[in-house]
C-alpha positions in Angstrom: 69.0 115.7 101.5 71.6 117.3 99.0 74.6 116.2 99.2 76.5 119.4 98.8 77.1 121.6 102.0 76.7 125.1 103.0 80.0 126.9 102.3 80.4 130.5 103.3 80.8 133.0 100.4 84.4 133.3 99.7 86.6 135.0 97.3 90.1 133.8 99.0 92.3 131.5 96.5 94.9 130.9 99.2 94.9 128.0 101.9 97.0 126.1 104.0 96.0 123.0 102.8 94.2 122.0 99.6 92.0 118.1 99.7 91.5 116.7 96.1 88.7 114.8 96.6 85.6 115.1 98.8 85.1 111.5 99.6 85.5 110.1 103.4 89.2 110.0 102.5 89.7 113.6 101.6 86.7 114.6 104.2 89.3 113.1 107.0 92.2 114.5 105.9 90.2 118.0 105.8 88.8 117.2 109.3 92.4 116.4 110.9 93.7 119.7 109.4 90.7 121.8 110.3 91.6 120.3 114.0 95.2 122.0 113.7 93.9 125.1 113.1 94.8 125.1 109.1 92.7 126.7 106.2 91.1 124.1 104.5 89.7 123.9 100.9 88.2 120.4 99.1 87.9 120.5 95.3 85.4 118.1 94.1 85.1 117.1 90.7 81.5 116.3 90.7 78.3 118.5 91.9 78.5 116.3 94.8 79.6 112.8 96.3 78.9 110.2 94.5 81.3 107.5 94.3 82.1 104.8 96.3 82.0 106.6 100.0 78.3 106.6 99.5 77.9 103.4 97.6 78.7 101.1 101.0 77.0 99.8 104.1 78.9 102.7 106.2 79.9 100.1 108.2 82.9 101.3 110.5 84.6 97.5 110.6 87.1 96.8 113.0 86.5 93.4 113.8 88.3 91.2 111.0 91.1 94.4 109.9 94.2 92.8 108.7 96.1 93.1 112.2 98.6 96.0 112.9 98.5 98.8 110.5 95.1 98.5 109.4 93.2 96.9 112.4 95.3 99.9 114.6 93.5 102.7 111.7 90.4 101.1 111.6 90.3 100.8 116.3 91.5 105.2 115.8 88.9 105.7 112.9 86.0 104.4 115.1 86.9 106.5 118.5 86.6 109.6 115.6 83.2 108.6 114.0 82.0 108.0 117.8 83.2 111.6 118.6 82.0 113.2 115.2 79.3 111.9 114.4 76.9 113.3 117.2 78.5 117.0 116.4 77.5 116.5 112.7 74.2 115.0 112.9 74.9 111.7 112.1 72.9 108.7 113.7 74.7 106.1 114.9 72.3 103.5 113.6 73.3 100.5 115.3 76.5 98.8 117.1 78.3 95.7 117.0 78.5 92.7 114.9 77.3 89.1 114.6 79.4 86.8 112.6 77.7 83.4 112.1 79.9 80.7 111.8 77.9 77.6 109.8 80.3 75.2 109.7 82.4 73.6 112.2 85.9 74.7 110.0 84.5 78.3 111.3 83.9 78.2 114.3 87.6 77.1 114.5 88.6 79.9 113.1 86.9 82.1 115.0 88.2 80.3 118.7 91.9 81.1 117.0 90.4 84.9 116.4 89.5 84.8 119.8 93.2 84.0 121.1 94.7 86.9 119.2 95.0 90.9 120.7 92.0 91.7 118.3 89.7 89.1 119.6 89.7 91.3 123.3 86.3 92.2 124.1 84.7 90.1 121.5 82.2 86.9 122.8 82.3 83.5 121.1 78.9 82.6 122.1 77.4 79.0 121.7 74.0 79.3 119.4 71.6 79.0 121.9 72.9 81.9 123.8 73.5 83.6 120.5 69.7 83.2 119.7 68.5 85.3 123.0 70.6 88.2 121.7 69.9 87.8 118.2 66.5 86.7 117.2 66.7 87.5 113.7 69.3 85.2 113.2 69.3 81.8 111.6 71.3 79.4 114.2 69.4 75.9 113.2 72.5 74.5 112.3 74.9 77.2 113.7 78.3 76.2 115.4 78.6 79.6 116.9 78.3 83.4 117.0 81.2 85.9 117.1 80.4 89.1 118.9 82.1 91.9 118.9 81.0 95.6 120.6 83.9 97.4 118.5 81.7 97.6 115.1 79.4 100.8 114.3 77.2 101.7 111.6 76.0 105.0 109.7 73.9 105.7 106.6 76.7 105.6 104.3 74.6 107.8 101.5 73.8 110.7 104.0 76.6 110.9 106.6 79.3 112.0 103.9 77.0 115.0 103.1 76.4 115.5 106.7 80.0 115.4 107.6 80.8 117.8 105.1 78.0 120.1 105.9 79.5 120.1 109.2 83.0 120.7 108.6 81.4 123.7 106.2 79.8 125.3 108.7 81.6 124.5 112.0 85.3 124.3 110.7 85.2 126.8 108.3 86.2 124.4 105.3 85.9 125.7 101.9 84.0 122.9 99.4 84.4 124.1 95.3 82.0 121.1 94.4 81.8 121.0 89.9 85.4 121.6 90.1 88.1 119.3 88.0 91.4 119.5 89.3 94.1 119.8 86.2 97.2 120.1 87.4 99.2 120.2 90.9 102.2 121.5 91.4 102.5 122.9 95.0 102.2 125.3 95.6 99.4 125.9 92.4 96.9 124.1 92.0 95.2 124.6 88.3 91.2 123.6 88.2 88.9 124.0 85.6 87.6 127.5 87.1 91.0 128.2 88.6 94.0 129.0 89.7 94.8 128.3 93.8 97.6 128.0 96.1 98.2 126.2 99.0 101.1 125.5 101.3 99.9 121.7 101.2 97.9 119.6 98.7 96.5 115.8 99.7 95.1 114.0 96.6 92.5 112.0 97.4 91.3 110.9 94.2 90.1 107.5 95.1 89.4 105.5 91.6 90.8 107.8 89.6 94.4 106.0 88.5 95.1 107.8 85.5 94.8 111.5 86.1 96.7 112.8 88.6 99.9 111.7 89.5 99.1 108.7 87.2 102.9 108.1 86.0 103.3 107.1 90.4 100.3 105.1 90.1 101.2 103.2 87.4 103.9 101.7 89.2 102.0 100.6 92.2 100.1 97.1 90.5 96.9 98.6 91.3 93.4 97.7 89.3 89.7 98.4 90.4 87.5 96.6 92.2 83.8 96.6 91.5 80.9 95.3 93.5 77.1 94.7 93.8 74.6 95.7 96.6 71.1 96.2 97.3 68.6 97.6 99.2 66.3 94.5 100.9 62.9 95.6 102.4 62.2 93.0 105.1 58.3 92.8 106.8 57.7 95.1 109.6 59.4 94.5 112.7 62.1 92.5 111.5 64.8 94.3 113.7 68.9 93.8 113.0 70.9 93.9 116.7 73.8 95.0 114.8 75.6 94.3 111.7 75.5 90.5 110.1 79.0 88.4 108.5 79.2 84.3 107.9 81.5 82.0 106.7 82.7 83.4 103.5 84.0 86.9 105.8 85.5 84.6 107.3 88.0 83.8 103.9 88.0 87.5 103.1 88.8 89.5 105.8 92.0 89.4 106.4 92.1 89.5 110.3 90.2 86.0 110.1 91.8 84.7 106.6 95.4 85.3 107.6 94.7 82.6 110.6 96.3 79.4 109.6 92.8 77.6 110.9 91.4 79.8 107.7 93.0 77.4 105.2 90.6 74.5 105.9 87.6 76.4 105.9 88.7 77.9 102.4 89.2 74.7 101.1 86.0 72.9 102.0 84.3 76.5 100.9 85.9 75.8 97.1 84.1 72.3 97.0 80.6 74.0 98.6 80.6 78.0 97.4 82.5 77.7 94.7 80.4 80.1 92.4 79.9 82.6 95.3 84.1 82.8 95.7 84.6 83.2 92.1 82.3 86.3 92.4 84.3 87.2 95.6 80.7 87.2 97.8 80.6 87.3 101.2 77.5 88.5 103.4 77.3 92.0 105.3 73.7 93.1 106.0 73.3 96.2 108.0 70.2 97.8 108.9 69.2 101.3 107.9 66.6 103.5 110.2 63.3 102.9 108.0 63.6 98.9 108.6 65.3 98.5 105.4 68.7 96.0 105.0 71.9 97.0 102.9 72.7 93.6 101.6 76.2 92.9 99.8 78.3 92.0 98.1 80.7 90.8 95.6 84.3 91.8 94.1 85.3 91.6 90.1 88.6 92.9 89.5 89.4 94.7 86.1 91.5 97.7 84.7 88.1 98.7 83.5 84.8 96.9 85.2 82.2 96.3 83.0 79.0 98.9 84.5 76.6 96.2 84.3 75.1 94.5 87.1 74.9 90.7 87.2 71.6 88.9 88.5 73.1 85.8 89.3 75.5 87.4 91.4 72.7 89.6 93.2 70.8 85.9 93.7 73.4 84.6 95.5 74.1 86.7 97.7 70.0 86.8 98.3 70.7 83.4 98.6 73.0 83.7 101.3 70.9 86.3 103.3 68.1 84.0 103.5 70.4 81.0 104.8 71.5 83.3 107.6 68.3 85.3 108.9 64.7 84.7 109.4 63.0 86.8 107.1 59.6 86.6 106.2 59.9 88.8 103.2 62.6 90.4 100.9 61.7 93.0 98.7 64.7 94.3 96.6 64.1 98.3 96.6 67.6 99.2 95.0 70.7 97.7 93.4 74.1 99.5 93.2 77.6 99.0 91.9 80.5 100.4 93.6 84.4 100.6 92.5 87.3 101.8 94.5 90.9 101.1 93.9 92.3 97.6 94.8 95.9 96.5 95.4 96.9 92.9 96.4 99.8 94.1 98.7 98.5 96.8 100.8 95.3 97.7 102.1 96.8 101.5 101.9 99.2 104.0 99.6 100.5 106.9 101.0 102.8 108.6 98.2 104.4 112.0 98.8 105.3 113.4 95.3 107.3 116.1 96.8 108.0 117.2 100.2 104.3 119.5 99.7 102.3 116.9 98.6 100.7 113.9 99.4 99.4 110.9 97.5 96.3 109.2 99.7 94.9 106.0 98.1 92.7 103.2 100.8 93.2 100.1 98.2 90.9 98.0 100.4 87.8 99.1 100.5 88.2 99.9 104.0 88.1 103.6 103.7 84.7 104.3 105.7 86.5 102.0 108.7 89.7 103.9 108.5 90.6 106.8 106.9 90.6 109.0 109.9 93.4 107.1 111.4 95.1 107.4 108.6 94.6 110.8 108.4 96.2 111.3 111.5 99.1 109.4 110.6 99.5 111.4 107.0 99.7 114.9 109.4 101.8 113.2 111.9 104.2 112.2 109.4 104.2 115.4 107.2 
């Protein structure tokens, strides 16, 4: 399916609001404004999207958000894919996650997880229980299984196309896809093909640090993050009841990792995954709707990553995939790299330039899980 929506012939180089950047970021912050009635127009640099909004496991994560700011985004974000997604054609493919805690330093901190606001609604079940909901599971040796019902997943690669199709066609947005945006100074905005004007401009450039605005973002101690996925054909019939985490999420996420219980479980992970954590691996597998798993992934942090995959790092986290289900068969159909913007203080920069512009950066990775709350909050605010 191309990638590039349906936009309505138009000749008009005036707007309400301008989006730089046709990722999920700047594809919220066009949906929120289309909502309040505003003329909408997303410049896109490429001839479609193809950076890291559709290089993920769409995973709408809620479960594991650091809590307040981002856990609150991601809880909002979630009620909006669940509301969209129907209206734009996008499957829901499956709901909830499983987080398997191995080792008995995890299941402790997932009883403290339970204990906090974001554990309501979530199940610690004991393994055998665990194994009637999730067959696919490996729970030999299991301590326990978080469940949560908050999680959803979509197909990452087609629901951004989708979404924008849909905002196109039933919102009236304006997409210029091939188009490089120069220069903005609200109320112009220069591209490559030309000149426009809006009242408002959100930049939503994503890994792009030293274009736009680059003399802000050079102040803000921000780097890239790269990582490694793949696509895992299992054997027919293997079935997912929802999207997969272990031990090392539980380390990495910071709704689990800020938890004092988490500092054990760290430790005792640097004497027995000690090459997976220097890789920054920890297991997500989702499943897509032909049977296939999206199986990641890792985190290398660099002012300029290095575009090469790494085979060790795509065998361990094979490695850890087979540890936690019961697959028969793994066939590796695709490998990707992915990079978004990473910062080690926030999980989100909101930067307003001037009083007509804002600066909208998720430096987290978190942008699929919630960059429709922040959306809201951007508007709210302006």
């Amino acid at each position: 399916m191309s990638l590039i929506p349906h936009t309505p012939a138009s000749s008009s180089t005036h707007f309400d609001l301008i989006v730089v950047g046709a990722g999920i970021v700047g594809l919220a912050h066009a949906y929120v404004a289309a909502c309040r009635g505003l003329k909408v127009c997303v410049l896109e640099r490429d001839a479609a999207c193809v950076g890291a909004s559709i290089r993920n496991f769409g995973f709408v994560t809620v479960t594991g958000q650091a809590a307040g700011d981002t856990w609150r985004r991601a809880r909002r974000s979630r009620q909006v894919w669940d509301a969209v997604a129907p209206q734009a054609g996008i499957e829901v493919l499956h709901r909830g996650l499983y987080v398997r805690a191995q080792r008995p330093l995890a299941r402790a901190v997932l009883e403290a997880f339970m204990h906090t606001e974001m554990g309501e609604g979530c199940e610690l079940l004991e393994p055998a229980e665990a194994a009637l909901r999730t067959p696919s599971l490996q729970l030999d040796e299991a301590q326990a299984v978080l469940y949560s019902p908050h999680d959803l997943r979509v197909e990452s690669s087609t629901a951004i196309g989708l979404l924008a199709r849909w905002l196109a066609e039933q919102h009236g947005v304006v997409f210029r896809f091939g188009e490089s945006v120069l220069e903005v100074s609200a109320p112009r905005v220069r591209t490559s093909l030309a000149l426009l004007h809006a009242e408002r401009v959100a930049v939503c450039t994503n890994n792009e640090l030293h274009g736009l605005f680059a003399d802000r973002l050079v102040t803000q101690d921000l780097r890239l993050c790269q990582l490694q996925m793949l696509r895992v054909m299992p054997e027919a019939g293997f079935r997912l009841p929802g999207s997969v985490m272990g031990d090392l999420s539980l380390v990495r996420y910071h709704g689990y990792s800020q938890l004092p219980e988490s500092a054990p479980l760290l430790a005792q992970l640097q004497q027995e995954e000690a090459p997976s954590l220097a890789h920054g691996i920890h297991l997500i597998a989702v499943q897509s709707a032909d049977g296939s798993l999206v199986v990641g992934d890792s985190h290398h942090y660099s002012a300029a990553p290095e575009p090469f995959a790494k085979e060790a790092v795509d065998a361990l986290i094979l490695r850890h995939l087979h540890e936690t289900l019961k697959l028969k068969q793994a066939t590796v159909t695709a490998r990707w790299v992915g990079t978004y913007p990473s910062s080690a203080t926030r999980d989100c920069l909101i930067d307003a330039p001037d009083d007509a512009t804002r600066l909208i950066l998720v430096t987290s990775g978190t942008g699929a899980s919630t960059a429709f709350g922040i959306a809201e909050e951007v508007f709210a605010a302006w």
